[in-house]
DRENDO-1510 file (C-alpha; in Angstrom, 1 decimal, always signed):
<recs>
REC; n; res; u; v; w
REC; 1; UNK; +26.1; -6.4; +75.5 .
REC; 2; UNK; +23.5; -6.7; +72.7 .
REC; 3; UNK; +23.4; -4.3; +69.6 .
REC; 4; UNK; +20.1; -1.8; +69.7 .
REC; 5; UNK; +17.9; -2.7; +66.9 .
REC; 6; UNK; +17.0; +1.3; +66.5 .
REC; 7; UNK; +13.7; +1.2; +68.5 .
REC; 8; UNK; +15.1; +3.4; +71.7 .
REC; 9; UNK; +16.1; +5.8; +68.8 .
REC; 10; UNK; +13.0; +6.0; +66.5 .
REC; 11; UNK; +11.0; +6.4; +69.9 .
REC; 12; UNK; +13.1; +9.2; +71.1 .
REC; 13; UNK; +12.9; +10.6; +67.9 .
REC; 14; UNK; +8.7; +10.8; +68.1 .
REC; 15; UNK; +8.7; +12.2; +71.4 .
REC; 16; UNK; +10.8; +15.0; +70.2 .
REC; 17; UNK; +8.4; +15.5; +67.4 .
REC; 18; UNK; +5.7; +15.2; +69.7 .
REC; 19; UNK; +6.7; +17.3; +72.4 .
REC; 20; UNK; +8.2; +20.5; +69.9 .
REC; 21; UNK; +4.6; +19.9; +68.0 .
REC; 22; UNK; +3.1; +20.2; +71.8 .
REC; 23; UNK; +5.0; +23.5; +72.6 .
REC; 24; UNK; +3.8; +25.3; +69.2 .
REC; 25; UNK; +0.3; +24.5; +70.1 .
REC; 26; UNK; +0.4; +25.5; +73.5 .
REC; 27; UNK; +2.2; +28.9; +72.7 .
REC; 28; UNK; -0.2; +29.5; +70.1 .
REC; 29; UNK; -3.7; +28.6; +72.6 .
REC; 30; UNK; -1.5; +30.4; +75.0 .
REC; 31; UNK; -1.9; +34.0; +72.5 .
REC; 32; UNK; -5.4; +33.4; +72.6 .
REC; 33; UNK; -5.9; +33.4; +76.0 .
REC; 34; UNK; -3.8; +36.7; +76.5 .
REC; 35; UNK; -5.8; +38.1; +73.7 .
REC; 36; UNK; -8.9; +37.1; +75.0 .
REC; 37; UNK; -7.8; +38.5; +78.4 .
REC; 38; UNK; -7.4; +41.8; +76.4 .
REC; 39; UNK; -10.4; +41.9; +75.3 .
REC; 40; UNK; -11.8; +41.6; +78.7 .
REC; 41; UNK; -10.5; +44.2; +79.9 .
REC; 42; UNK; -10.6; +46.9; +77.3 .
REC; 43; UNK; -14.5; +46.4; +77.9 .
REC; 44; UNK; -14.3; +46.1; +81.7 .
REC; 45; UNK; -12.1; +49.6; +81.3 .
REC; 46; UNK; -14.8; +51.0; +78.4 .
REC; 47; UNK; -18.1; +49.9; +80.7 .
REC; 48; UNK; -15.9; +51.2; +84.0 .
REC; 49; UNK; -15.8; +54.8; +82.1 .
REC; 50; UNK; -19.1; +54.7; +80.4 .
REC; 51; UNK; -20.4; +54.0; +84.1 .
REC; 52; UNK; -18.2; +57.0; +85.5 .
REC; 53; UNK; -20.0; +59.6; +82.9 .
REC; 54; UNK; -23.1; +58.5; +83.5 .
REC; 55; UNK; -22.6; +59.0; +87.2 .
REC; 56; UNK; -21.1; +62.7; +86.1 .
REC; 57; UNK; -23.6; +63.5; +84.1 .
REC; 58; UNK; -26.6; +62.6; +86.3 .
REC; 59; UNK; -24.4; +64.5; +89.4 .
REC; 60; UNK; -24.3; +67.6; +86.8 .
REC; 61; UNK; -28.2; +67.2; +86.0 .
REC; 62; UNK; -29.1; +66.8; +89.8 .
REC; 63; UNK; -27.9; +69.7; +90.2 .
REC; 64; UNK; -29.0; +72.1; +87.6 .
REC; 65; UNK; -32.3; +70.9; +87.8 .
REC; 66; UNK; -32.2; +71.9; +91.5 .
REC; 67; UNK; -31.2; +75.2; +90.2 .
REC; 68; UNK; -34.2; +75.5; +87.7 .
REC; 69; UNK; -36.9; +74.3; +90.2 .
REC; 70; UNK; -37.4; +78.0; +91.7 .
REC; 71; UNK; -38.8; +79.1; +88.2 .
REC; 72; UNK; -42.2; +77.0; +89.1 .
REC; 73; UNK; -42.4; +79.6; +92.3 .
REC; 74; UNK; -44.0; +82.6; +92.2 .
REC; 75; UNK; -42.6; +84.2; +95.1 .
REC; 76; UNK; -39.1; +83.5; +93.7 .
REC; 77; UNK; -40.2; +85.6; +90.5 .
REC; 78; UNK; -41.5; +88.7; +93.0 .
REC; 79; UNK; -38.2; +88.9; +94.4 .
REC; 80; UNK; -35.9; +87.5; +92.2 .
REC; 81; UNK; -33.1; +90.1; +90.2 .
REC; 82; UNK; -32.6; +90.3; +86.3 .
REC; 83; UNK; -29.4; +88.6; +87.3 .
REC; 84; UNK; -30.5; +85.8; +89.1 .
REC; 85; UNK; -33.4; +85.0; +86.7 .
REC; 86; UNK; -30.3; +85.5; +83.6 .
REC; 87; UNK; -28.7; +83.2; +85.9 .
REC; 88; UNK; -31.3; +80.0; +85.6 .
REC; 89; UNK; -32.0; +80.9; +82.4 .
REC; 90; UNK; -28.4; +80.0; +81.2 .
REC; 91; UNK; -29.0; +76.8; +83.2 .
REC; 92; UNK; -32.3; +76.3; +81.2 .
REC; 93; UNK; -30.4; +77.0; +78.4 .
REC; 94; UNK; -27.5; +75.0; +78.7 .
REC; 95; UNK; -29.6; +71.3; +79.2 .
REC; 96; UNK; -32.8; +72.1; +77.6 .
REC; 97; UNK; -31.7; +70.6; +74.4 .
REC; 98; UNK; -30.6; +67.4; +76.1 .
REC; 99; UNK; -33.6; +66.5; +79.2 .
REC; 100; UNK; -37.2; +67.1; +78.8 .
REC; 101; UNK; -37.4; +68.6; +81.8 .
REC; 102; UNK; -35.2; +71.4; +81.1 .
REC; 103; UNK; -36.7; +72.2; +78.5 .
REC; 104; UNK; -39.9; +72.2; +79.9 .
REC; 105; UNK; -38.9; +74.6; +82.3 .
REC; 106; UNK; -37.4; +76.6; +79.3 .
REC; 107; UNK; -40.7; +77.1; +78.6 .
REC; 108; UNK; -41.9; +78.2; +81.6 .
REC; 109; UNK; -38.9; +80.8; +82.0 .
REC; 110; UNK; -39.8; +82.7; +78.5 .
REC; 111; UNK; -43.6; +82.6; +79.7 .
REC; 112; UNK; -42.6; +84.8; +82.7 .
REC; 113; UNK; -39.6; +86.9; +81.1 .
REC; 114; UNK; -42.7; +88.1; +78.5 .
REC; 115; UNK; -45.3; +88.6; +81.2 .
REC; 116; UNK; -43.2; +90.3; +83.7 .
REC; 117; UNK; -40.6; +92.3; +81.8 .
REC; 118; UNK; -42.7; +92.6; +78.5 .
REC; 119; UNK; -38.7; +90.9; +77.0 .
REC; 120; UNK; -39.6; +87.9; +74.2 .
REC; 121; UNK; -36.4; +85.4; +75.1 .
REC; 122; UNK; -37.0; +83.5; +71.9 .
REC; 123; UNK; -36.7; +86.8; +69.5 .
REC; 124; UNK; -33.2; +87.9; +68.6 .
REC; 125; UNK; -31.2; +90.4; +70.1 .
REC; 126; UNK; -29.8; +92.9; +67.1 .
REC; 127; UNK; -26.3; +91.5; +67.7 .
REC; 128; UNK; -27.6; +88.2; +66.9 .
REC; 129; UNK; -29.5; +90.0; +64.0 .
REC; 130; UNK; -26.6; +91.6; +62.0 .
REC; 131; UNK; -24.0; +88.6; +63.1 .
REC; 132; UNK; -26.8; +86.5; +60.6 .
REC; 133; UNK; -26.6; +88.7; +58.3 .
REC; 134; UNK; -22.8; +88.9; +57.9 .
REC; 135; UNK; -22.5; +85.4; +58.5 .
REC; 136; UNK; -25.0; +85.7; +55.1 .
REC; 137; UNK; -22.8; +87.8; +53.2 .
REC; 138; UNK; -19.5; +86.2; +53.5 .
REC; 139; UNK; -21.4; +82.9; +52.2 .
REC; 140; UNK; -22.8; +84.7; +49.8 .
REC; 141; UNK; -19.0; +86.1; +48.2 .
REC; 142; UNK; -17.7; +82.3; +48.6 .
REC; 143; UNK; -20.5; +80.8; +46.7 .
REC; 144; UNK; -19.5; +83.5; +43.8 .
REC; 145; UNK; -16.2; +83.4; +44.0 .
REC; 146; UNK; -16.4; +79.7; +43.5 .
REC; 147; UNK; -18.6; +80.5; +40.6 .
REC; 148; UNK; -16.1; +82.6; +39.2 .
REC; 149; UNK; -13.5; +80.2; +39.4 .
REC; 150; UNK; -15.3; +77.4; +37.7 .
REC; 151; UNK; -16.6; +79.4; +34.7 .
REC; 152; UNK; -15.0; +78.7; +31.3 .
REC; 153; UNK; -12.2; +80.8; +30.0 .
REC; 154; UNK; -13.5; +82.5; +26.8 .
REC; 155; UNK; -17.0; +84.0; +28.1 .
REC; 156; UNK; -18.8; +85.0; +26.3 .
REC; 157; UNK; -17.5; +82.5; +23.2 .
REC; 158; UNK; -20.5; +79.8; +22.6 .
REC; 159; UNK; -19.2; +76.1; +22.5 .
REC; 160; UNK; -18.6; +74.5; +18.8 .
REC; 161; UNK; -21.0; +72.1; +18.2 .
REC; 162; UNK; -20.8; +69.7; +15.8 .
REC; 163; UNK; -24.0; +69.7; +13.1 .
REC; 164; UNK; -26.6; +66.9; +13.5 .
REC; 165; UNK; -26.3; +64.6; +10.9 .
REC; 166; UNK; -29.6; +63.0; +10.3 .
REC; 167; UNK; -29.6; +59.2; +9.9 .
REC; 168; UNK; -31.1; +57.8; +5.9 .
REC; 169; UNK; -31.9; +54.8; +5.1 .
REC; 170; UNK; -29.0; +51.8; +4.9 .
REC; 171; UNK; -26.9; +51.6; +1.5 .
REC; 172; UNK; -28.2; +48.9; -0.7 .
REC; 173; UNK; -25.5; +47.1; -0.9 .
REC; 174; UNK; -24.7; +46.6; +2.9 .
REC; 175; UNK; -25.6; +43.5; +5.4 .
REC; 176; UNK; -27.7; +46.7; +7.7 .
REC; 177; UNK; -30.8; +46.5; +4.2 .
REC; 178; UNK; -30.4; +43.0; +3.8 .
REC; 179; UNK; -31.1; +42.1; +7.6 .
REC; 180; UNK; -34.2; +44.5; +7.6 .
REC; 181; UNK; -35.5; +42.6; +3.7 .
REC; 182; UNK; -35.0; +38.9; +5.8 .
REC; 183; UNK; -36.7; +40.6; +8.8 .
REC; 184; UNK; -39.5; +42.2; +7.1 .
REC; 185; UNK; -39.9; +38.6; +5.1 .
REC; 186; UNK; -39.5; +36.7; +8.2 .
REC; 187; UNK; -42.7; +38.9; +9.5 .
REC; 188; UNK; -44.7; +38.5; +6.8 .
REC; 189; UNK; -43.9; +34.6; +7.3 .
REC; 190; UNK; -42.2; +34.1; +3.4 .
REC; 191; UNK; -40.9; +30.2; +3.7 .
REC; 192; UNK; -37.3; +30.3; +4.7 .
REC; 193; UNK; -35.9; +28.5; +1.7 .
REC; 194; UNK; -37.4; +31.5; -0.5 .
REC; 195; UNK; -36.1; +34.0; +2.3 .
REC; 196; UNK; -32.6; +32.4; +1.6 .
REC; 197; UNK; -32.9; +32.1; -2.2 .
REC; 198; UNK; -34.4; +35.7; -2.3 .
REC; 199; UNK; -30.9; +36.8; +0.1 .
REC; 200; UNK; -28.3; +35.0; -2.4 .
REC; 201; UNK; -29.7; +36.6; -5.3 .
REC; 202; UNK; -29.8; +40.3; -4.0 .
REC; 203; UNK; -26.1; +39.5; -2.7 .
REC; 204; UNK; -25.1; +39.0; -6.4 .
REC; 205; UNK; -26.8; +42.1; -7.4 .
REC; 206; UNK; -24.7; +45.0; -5.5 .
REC; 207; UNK; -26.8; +47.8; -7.3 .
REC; 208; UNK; -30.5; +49.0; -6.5 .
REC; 209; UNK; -32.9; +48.3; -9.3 .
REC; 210; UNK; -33.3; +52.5; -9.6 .
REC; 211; UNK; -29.1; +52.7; -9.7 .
REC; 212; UNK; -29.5; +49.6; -12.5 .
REC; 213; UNK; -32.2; +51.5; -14.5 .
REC; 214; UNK; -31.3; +55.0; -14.6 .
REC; 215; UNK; -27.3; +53.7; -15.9 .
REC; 216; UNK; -29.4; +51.9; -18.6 .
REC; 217; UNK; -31.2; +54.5; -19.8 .
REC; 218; UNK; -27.5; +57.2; -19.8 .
REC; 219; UNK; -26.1; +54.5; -21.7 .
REC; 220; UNK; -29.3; +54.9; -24.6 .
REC; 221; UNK; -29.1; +58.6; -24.3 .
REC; 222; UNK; -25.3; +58.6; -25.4 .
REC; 223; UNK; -25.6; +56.1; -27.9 .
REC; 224; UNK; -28.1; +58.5; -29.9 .
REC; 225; UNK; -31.0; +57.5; -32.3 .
REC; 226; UNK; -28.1; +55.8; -34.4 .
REC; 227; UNK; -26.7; +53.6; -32.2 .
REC; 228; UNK; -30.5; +52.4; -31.8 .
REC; 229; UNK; -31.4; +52.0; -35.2 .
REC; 230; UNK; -28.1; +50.1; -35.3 .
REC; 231; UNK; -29.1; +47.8; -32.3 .
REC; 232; UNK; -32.8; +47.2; -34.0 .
REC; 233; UNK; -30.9; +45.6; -37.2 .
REC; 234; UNK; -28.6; +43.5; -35.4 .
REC; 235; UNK; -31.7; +41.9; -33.7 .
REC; 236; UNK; -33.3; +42.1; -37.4 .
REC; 237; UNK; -30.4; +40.1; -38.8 .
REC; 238; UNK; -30.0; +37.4; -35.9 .
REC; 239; UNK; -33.9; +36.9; -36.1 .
REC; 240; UNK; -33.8; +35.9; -39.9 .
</recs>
């Protein structure tokens, strides 16, 4: 009896593999199919309805527009009662807003209510009227109610507002004047080097040339008349 060498194993050992990866995929297709089965028959069942109201509906039609066809007669009109014509005029009524026809013959009933009975079908009855007119009213007291509701606390009491504070020109010594210089010199085409000269400069002077001028001129006024005649012989002295 001769040793196995391991093939019969490793082959077993694939088939399982294949056959458990054969089972997954066939139970997965297999979901599909009773999905798509479904599927098939929720529409079948959906077109199966939709066919079953249509055949209701035109039933329902059939007959109310055999109903209405007498209105077209004038003989039905000489002998018909207020009850039968109220009778085809709820027909008339009740489909004109959905087949052409009934309304049509709508039409033709309110022609002959006017002629005959001197009654205009389309104007309202004074039920009708003051129903309207409360139906009016009560949307009338919601709408102000609602006002009421959303209407600020204090009445009367006008909201704070804050004072307008009107924008003035940038500080001098801010980057806000200095962008609108290099922009200004930039437009009236200033060579850059001289742009950037002219910017490094006004950088080391933080004060205006006014702010500069006016401290100048405090500092002479405090001094007096002596402490000018005093500054004109120093310069006297160092000039000799």
């Amino acid at each position: 009896m001769s040793e196995s060498d391991g093939i019969d194993e490793a082959l077993g050992r694939s088939l399982r593999e294949a056959m458990q990866l054969a089972e997954q995929q066939g139970r997965q297709w297999s979901n599909v199919l009773r999905r798509m089965r479904e599927i098939a028959r929720q529409r079948q069942e959906e077109a199966a309805r939709r066919a079953e109201a249509q055949a209701r509906y035109q039933a329902m039609w059939s007959q109310a527009r055999e109903r209405l066809s007498v209105v077209e007669d004038p003989d039905w009109w000489g002998k018909a009662t207020p009850e039968q014509v109220a009778e085809v005029y709820e027909v008339a009524v009740t489909w004109r807003d959905h087949e052409v026809e009934a309304a049509r013959l709508d039409d033709v009933i309110h022609a002959e209510v006017l002629e005959r009975y001197d009654h205009d079908l389309r104007a309202p009855s004074p039920e009708q009227v003051r129903e309207d007119l409360e139906k009016i009213q009560e949307q009338r007291k919601e709408q102000e109610s609602e006002a009421e509701q959303d209407a600020p606390e204090r009445v009367g009491q006008e909201p704070d507002l804050e004072p307008e504070v009107e924008a003035g020109p940038p500080e001098w010594d801010s980057e806000e004047r200095r962008s609108l210089f290099e922009k200004q010199m930039r437009e009236n085409n200033i060579d850059p080097e001289l742009i950037e000269t002219r910017l490094q400069a006004d950088r080391m002077q933080s004060r205006s040339p006014r702010d500069a001028v006016q401290t100048k001129q405090a500092a002479t006024r405090l001094r007096g008349p002596r402490g000018r005649s005093h500054d004109r012989q120093a310069e006297s002295t160092m000039s000799r």
